[in-house]
C-alpha positions as CSV (number, residue, x, y, z in Angstrom):
1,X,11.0,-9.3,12.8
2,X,8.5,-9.3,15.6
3,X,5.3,-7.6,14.9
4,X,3.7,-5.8,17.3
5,X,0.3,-4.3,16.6
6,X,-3.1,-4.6,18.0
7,X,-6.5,-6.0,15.9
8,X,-6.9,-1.8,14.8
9,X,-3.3,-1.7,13.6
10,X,-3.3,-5.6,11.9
11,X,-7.3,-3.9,10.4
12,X,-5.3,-1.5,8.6
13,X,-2.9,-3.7,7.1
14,X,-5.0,-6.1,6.6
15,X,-7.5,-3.6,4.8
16,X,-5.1,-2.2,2.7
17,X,-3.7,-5.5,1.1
18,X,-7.2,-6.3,0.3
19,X,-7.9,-3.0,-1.5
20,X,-4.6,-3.8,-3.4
21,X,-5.4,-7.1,-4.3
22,X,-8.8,-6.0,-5.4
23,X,-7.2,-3.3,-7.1
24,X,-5.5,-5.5,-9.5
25,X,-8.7,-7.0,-10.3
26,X,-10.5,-3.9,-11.2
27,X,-12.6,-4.2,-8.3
28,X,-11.8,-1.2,-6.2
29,X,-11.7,2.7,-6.9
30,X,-7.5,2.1,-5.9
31,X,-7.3,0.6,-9.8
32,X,-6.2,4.2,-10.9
33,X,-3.7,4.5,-7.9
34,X,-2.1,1.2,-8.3
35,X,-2.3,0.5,-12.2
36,X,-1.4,4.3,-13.5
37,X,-2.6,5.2,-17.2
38,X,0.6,4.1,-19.5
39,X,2.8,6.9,-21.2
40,X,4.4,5.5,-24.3
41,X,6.9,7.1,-24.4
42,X,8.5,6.3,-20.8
43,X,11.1,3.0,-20.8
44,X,9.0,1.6,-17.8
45,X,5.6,1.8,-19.4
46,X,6.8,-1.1,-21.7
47,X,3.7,-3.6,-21.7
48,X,5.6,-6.4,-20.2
49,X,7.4,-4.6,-17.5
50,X,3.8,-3.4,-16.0
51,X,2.7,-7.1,-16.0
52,X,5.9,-7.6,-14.2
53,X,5.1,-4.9,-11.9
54,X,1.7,-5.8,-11.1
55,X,2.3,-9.2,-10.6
56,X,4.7,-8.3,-8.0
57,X,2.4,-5.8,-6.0
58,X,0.0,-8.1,-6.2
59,X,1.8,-11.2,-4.7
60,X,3.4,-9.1,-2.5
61,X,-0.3,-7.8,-1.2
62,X,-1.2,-11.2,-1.3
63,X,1.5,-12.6,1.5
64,X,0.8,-9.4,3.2
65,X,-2.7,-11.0,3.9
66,X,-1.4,-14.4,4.5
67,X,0.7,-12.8,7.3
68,X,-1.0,-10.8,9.1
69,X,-2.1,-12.6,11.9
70,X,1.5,-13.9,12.7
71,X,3.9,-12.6,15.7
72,X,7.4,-13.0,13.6
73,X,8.3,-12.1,9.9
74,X,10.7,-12.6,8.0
75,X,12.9,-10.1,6.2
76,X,10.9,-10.9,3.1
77,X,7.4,-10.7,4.8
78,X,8.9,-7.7,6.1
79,X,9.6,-6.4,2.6
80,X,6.1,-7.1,1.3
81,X,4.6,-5.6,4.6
82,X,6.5,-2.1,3.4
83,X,6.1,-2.7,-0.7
84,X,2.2,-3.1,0.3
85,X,1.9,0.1,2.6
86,X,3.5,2.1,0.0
87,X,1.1,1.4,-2.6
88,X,-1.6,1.8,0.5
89,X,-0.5,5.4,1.2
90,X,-0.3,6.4,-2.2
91,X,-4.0,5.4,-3.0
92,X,-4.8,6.6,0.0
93,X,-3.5,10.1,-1.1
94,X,-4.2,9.7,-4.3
95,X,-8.2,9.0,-3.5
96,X,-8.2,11.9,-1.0
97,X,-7.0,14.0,-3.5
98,X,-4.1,15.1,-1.0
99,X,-1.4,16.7,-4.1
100,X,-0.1,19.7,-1.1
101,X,-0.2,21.2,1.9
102,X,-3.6,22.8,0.7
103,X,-5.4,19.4,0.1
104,X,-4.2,18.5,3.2
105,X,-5.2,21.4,5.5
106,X,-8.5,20.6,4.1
107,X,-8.9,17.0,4.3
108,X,-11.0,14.9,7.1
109,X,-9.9,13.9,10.1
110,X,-10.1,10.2,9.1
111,X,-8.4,10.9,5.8
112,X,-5.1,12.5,8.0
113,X,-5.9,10.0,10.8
114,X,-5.5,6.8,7.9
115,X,-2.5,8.7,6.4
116,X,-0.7,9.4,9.5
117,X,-1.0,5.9,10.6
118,X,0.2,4.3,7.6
119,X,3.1,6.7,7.6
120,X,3.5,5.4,11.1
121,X,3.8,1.8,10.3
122,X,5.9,2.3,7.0
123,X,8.5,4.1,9.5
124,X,8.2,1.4,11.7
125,X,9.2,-0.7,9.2
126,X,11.8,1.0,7.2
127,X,13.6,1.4,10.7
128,X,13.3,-2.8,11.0
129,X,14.7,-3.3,7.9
């Protein structure tokens, strides 16, 4: 896949990967976004299969950042490109506190302007893939 963006649009992806990354490391406000509170009594909340799921985000975060500077992906770059700006836009919203249409008819231009644009890229995406 050939990736078209400028420095601003390879910034975001770039920034959001980071955040993730850092995330997983309990070194960024995302922690609660990406690594929700665990619910006993839900299948997926077994101990085990959160490491799995973790590790995953994370490597996938990981590649995101190893690839961002090229021109041509591959469908598995792709992938992690989409997996990672997924997580990205749910932080994002998550963090801005954006749960409706209220929250978002209130929220900063930046805040919409970051959402909209990763909602942007993720379409871009999806439509690659």
């Amino acid at each position: 896949m050939e990736v078209r963006l400028n420095e601003i649009g390879r910034s975001v992806v770039r920034d959001a990967a980071q955040r993730i990354v850092q995330a997983e490391r309990g070194e960024d406000g995302w922690s609660s976004s990406v690594r929700p509170p665990i619910v006993p009594e839900r299948d997926d909340d077994d101990p085990l299969r959160i490491l799995e799921r973790d590790t995953a985000v994370t490597t996938q975060a990981e590649l995101v950042l190893v690839t961002v500077e090229e021109a041509l992906l591959s469908a598995d770059e792709a992938w992690a490109w989409l997996v990672t700006l997924q997580v990205a836009l749910r932080a994002t919203a998550d963090e801005a506190g954006l749960a409706g249409d209220d929250e978002w008819g209130r929220a900063e231009a930046p805040v919409r302007e970051r959402v909209e644009g990763l909602q942007m890229l993720l379409w871009g995406l999806a439509d690659c893939l």
